[in-house]
C-alpha positions in Angstrom: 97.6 102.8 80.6 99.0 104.5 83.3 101.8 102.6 84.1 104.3 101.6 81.5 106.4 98.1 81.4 110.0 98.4 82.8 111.1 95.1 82.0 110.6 93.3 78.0 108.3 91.1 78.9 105.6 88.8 76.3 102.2 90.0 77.8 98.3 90.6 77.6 98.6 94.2 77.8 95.1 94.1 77.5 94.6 92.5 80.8 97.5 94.6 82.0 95.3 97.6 81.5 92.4 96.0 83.8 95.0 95.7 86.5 96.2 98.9 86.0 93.5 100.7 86.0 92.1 98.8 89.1 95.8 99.9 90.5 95.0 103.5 90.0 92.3 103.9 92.5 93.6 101.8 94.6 95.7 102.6 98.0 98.9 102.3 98.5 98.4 99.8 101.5 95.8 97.8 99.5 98.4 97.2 96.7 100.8 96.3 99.7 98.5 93.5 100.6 98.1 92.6 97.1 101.6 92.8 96.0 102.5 90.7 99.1 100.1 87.8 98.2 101.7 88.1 94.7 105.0 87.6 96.3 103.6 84.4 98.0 102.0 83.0 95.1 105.1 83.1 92.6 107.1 82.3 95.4 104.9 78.6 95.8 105.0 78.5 92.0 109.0 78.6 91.6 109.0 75.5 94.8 110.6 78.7 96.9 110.0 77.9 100.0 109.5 81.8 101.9 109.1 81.3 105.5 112.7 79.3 105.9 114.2 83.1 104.3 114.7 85.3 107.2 115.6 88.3 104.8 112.2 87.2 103.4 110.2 86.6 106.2 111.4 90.0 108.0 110.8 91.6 104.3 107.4 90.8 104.5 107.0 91.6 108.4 108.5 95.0 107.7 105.8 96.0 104.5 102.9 94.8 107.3 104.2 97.1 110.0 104.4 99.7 107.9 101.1 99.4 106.6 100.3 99.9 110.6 102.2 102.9 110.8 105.0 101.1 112.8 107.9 101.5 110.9 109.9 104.0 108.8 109.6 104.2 105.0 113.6 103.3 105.4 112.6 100.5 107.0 110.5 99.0 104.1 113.2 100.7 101.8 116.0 98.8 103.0 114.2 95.4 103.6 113.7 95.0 99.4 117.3 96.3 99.3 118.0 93.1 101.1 116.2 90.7 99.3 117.5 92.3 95.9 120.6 91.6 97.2 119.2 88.0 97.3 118.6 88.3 93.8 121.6 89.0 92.8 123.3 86.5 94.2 121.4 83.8 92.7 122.2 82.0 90.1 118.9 80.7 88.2 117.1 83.5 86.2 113.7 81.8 87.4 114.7 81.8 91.0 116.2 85.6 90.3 113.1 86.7 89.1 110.7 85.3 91.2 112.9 87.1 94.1 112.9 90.7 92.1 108.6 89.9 92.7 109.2 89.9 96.1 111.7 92.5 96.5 109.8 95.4 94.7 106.4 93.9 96.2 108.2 94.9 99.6 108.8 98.4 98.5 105.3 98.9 97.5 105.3 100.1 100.7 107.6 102.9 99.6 106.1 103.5 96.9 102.5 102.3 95.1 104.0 101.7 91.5 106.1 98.7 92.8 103.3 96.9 92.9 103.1 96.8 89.2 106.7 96.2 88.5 106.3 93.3 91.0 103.0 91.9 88.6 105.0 92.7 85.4 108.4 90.4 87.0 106.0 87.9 87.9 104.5 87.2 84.2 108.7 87.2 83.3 108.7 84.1 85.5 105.8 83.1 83.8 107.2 83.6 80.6 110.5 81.7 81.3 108.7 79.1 83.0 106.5 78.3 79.9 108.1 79.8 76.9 105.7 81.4 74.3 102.6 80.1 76.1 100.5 82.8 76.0 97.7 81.5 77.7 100.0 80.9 80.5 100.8 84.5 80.5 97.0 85.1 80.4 95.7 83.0 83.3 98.7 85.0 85.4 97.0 88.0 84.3 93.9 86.9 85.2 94.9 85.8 88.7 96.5 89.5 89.2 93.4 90.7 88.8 91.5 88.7 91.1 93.4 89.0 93.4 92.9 92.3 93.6 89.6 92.7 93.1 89.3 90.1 96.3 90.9 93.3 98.6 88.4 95.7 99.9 89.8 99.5 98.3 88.9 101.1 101.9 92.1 99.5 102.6 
């Protein structure tokens, strides 16, 4: 494994590897596209409705202009600074969580490995969603992985 698990999360690390290791020759602007249809997938799950958050919405159009060379690396930076703030302000862990998928799927765009961290918040939702349900944990995994897969790596 290349990557290692920031947060204590209940996981099938062996899926974890696939992804990782499909993460490691993958570019930093093809986990940006990943990471973001992450976001928008956990986002759905949680009922979080993304387009009627502004920080959100300019989040997201800040990581695609930067993956078109438009913007600063501050740019994309402080956007996920914003919606961590977000975050932190709320009040339900599952809603909290769900918004730390999006803020670090953001800064993917500042860096590659936030993609990861981004996957590994999104089986916490998973796992506070549905509570020792590892095959919950498993299908999440599964979709990850997918979803990558589905992004052409020239990107």
């Amino acid at each position: 494994m290349v990557t290692k698990t920031k947060i204590k999360i209940n996981d099938n690390s062996a899926l974890r590897e696939i992804l990782d290791s499909e993460y490691e020759v993958s570019s930093q602007i093809r986990m940006c596209n990943y990471a973001l249809k992450l976001s928008t997938h956990i986002l759905k799950l949680v009922n979080y409705i993304e387009p009627e958050n502004p920080v959100i919405k300019e989040g997201y159009l800040i990581n695609e202009a930067w993956q078109r060379g438009e913007v600063r690396m501050h740019d994309v930076r402080q956007a996920g600074f914003k919606i961590h703030k977000l975050a932190r302000e709320s009040e339900d862990e599952v809603i909290q969580t769900a918004l730390r998928v999006v803020g670090q799927s953001i800064a993917t765009g500042h860096m590659k490995e936030h993609a990861m961290v981004a996957s590994d918040y999104a089986i916490k939702v998973i796992n506070l969603l549905y509570p020792n349900q590892i095959e919950k944990v498993t299908g999440e995994r599964l979709w990850q992985i997918k979803q990558l897969q589905s992004i052409p790596k020239t990107r």
